[in-house]
MARDREN-532026 format. One record per residue (C-alpha): y, x, z; residue in one letter. Coordinates in pm, whole numbers, plus 32768, in hexadecimal, padded with zeros to 4 digits. Each point is the difference from the previous one (the first is absolute). Example, Ala and Ser with C-alpha at 12.3 -4.5 7.8 and 13.67 -1.06 7.14 Angstrom:
2
7E3E84CE830CA815880897FBES
# end
This chain:
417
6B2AEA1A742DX7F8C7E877FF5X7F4980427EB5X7F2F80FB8074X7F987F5B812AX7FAD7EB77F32X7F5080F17EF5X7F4D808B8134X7F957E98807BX7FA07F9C7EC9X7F39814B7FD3X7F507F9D813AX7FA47EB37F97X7F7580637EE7X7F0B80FA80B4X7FA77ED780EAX7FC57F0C7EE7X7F2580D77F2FX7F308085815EX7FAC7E878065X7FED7F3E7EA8X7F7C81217F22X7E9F7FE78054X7FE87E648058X7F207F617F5FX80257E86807AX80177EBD7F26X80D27EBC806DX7F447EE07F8FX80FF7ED67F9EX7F3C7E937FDCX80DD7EE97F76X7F697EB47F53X7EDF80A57F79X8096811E7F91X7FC7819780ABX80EF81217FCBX7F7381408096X813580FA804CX7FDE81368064X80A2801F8186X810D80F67F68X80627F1C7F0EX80247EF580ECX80AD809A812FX8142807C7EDEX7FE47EA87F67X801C7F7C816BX812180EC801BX80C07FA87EDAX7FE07E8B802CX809880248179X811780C87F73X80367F057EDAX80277ECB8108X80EB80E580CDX80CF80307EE9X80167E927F81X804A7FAC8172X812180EE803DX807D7F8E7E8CX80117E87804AX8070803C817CX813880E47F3BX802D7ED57F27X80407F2580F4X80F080AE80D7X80CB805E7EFCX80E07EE68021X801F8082816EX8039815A7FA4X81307FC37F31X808C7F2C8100X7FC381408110X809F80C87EF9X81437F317FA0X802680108175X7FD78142804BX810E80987EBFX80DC7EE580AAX7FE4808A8141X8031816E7F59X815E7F537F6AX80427F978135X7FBE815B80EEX80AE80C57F24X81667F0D7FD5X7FE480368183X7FE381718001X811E7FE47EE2X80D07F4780FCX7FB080EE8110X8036813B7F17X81537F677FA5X807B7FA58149X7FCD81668096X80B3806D7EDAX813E7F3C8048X7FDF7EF97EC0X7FF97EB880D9X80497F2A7EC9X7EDC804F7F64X7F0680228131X80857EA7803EX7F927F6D7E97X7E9F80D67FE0X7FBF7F9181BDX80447E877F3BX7F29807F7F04X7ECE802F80DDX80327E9980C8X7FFE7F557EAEX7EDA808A7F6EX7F387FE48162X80837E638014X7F7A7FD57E57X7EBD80958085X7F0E7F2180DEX7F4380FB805BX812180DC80C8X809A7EC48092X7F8B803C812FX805F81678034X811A7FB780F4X802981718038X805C80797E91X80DF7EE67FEFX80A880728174X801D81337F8FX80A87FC57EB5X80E87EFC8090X8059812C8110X805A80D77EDCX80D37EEE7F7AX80CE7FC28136X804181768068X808A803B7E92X80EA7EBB803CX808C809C811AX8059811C7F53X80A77F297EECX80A17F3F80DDX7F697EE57FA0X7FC67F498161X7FAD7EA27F9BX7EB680687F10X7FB18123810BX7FF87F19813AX7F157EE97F15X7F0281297FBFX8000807D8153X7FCB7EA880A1X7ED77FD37ECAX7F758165806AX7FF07F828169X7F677EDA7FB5X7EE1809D7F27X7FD1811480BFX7FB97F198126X7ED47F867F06X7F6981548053X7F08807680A2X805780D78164X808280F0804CX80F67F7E7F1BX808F815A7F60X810E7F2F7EFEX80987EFF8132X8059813880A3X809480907EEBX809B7EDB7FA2X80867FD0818AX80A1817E7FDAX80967FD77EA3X80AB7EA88078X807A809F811EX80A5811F7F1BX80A47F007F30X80837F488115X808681628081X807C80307E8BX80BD7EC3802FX807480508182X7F527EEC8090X7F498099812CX7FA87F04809DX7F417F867EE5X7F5F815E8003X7F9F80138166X7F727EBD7FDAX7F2680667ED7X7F8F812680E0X7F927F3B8100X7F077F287F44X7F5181477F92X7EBA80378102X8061811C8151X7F2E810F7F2DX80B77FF07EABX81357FD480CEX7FDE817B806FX8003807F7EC9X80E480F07F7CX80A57F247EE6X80047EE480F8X80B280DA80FBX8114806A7F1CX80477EC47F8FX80107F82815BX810481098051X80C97FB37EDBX802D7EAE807AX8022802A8156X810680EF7FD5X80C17F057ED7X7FCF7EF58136X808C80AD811FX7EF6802A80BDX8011816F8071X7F0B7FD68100X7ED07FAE7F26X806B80C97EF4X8002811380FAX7E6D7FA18086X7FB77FCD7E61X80AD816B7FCBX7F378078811CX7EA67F847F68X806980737EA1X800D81418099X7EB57FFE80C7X7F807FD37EC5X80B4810F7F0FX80CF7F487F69X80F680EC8029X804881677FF9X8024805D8158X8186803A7FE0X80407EDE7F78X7F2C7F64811AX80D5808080ECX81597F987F56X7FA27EB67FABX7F827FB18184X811280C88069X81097F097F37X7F4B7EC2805BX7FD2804A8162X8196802E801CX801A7EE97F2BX7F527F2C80F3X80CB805A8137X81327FE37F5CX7F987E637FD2X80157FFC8197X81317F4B804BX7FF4801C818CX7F9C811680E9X7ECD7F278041X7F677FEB7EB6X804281487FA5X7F2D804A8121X7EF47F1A7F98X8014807F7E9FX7FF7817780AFX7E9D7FA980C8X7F7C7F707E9EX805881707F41X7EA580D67FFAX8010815480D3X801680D67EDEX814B7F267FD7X80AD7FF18152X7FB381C5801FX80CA80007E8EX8135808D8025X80D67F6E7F05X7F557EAB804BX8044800A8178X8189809B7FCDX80297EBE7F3FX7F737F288110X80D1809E80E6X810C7FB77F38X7FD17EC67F9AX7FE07FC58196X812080A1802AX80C77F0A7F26X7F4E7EF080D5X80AD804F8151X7EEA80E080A7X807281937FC5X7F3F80468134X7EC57FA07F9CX8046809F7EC5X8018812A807DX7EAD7FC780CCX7F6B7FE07E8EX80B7817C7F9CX7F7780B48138X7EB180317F9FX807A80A17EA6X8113808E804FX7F4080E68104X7F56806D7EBCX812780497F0EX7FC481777FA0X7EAE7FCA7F84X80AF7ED57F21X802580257EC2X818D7FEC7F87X80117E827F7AX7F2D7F968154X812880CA80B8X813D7F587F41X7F617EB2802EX7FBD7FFA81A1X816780AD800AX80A97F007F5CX7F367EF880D1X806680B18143X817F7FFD7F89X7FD67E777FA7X7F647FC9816DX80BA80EA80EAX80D67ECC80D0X7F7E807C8154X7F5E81107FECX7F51806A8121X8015815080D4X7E78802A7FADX8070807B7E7DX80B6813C8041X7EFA80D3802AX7F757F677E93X813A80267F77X7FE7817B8095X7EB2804C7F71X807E7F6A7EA9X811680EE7FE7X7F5681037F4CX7F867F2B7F07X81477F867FACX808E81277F75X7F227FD57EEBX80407E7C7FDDX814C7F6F7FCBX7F957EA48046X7F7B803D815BX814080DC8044X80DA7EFC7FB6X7EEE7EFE8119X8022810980CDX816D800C8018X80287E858035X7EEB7FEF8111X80BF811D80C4X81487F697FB6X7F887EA1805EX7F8880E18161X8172807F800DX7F8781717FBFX812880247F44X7FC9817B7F9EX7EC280027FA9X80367EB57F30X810480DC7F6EX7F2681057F73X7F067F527FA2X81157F087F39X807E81167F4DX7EC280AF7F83X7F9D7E8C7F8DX81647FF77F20X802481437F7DX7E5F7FED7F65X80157FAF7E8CX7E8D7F5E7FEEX80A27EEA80ECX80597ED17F4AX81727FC07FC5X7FE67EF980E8X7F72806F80EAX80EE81397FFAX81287F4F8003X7F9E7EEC8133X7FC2818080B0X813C80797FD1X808D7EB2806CX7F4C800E8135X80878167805FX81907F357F9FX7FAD7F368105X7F7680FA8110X812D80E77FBBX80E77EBF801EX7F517FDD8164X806281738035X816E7FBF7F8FX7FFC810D7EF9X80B37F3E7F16X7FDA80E27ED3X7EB880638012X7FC27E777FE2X80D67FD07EEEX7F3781577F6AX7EC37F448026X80787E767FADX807F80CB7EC2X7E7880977F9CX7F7F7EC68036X810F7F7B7F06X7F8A81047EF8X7EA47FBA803CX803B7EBD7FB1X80B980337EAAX7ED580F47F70X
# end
């Protein structure tokens, strides 16, 4: 396609030439010393041409001459550089693959050529980056001494750079894994803090954060750093849920008074404290702290809403009631009433049932209830056999000796299987 349209130009610049120069008929008149050339004006305008084109050319030849010297020194640069590009993308390529020996040696590979040539000594970023690939391979070797020195050089060069400074952040976030590799959180946590509030929030940043919060013992902000993970889909949604779920109990189970379990309650978001499972272990927790009534204060609102519950939410707010039931008030029976009918489909809340009425000295409906609780299967042994126990000890109140002894005997058995 080019060819014809230069054949086309040409064509066309023929036709020109041969309109306007075909018929002219003027002389150029050339006086030097004495001497006259007469030249046609044809003849002069292509020799005009040609001599133009002729200083052109020995212009663009000597100007080539000269920077050829310069030219070879762009070019030795530039296959350097090409050495030195792809021993990085080596190292990277071989890191991802899982050979850390050798992305370690062609990562070295890279810094050496860049330092033996002048003109890539001041690419702090290649050398950041290279010195990055170094240290994480290291740390996957083992080999803490040589990772820490390249992570502290990677720091240090990437500093160099200019901002936003992409390879101090990653530098920041791969220290912090090693010192989580090594189970130093507090060296972690205080890696994440020097990184800026915005790179902080990031998903990678978050994770590691919870990793170390949790290997420190510091349920509460690995609960708010859970929290945030999730906000951000960091999680499926059900492990969302189990993870806040475990931290949140995890927190309130680090209360070691009445009073700071109440502070540590108030902290909890709402979507926390209208959890079942997280407030039946508040309630327990406060239970073991001296304070059953108030306890039970936490239960009420759920407990009012057992039948819509699903089965583990129902197990765990009956076995909170039966660790808080010193006291009960008169106000309960007619919740332990309306949960009747949902307890002959749920052991568990059979057997809370039983104690709350017995602890109300309802002794046959305690009774019943008792009994369905020990003779259900899908009731843990223990469980099972603390039921039948209880019904020894309200027949012993009875005086019906044997039945007792019947009883005492199950829970025996129960206890051997």
């Amino acid at each position: 396609m080019r060819s014809i349209v230069w054949l086309l130009l040409l064509s066309v610049a023929a036709v020109v030439s041969a309109t306007a120069l075909g018929s002219n008929d003027g002389l150029v008149t050339l006086y030097w010393l004495g001497w006259r050339a007469d030249l046609s004006l044809n003849f002069f305008l292509l020799a005009l041409v040609l001599i133009f084109l002729a200083i052109h050319s020995l212009v663009q030849g000597l100007d080539s001459l000269l920077a050829l010297p310069e030219r070879a020194k762009r070019w030795r640069l530039a296959n350097r550089e090409r050495l030195a590009q792809t021993a990085l993308r080596e190292a990277l390529g071989l890191y991802l693959a899982g050979r850390y020996t050798r992305s370690h040696k062609a990562a070295q590979r890279a810094v050496a050529i860049q330092v033996d040539t002048p003109g890539m000594a001041l690419d702090a970023e290649f050398s950041a980056l290279a010195h990055l690939l170094s240290a994480g391979s290291l740390h996957r070797l083992q080999d803490r001494t040589r990772r820490d020195e390249h992570l502290q050089r990677a720091l240090e060069l990437s500093q160099l750079t200019r901002k936003p400074r992409v390879t101090e952040e990653g530098a920041r976030l791969l220290m912090a894994e090693c010192a989580l590799g090594d189970n130093d959180a507090s060296r972690a946590l205080k890696e994440l803090a020097e990184l800026p509030p915005g790179v902080a929030r990031r998903t990678q940043a978050l994770r590691l954060k919870l990793q170390a919060t949790r290997l420190k013992r510091l349920p509460m902000e690995a609960l708010k750093t859970a929290r945030l993970l999730a906000k951000h889909q960091g999680f499926t949604q059900t492990a969302a849920e189990g993870l806040l779920r475990t931290l949140a109990t995890e927190t309130l189970f680090t209360a070691r008074d009445a009073d700071q379990l109440r502070l540590t309650w108030s902290q909890l978001d709402a979507s926390d404290r209208s959890d079942p499972l997280v407030v039946s272990s508040a309630a327990t927790r406060l239970a073991q702290l001296g304070a059953p009534n108030e306890a039970r204060q936490w239960l009420a609102p759920l407990w009012n809403r057992i039948p819509q519950l699903p089965h583990d939410a129902v197990d765990a707010l009956a076995q909170a009631l039966s660790q808080s039931l010193l006291g009960l008030e008169p106000e309960w029976l007619p919740r332990l009433d309306a949960a009747t009918p949902t307890a002959l489909r749920h052991p568990g809340l059979a057997l809370a049932l039983g104690l709350a009425l017995a602890e109300r000295q309802l002794w046959g409906k305690a009774r019943s209830m008792l009994l369905s609780a020990a003779n259900d299967l899908d009731l843990d042994l223990d469980r099972r056999r603390f039921a039948w126990a209880k019904l020894g000890q309200l027949a012993e109140r009875e005086q019906r000796t044997e039945e007792a002894a019947r009883f005492f005997r199950l829970a025996a058995l129960a206890q051997v299987e």
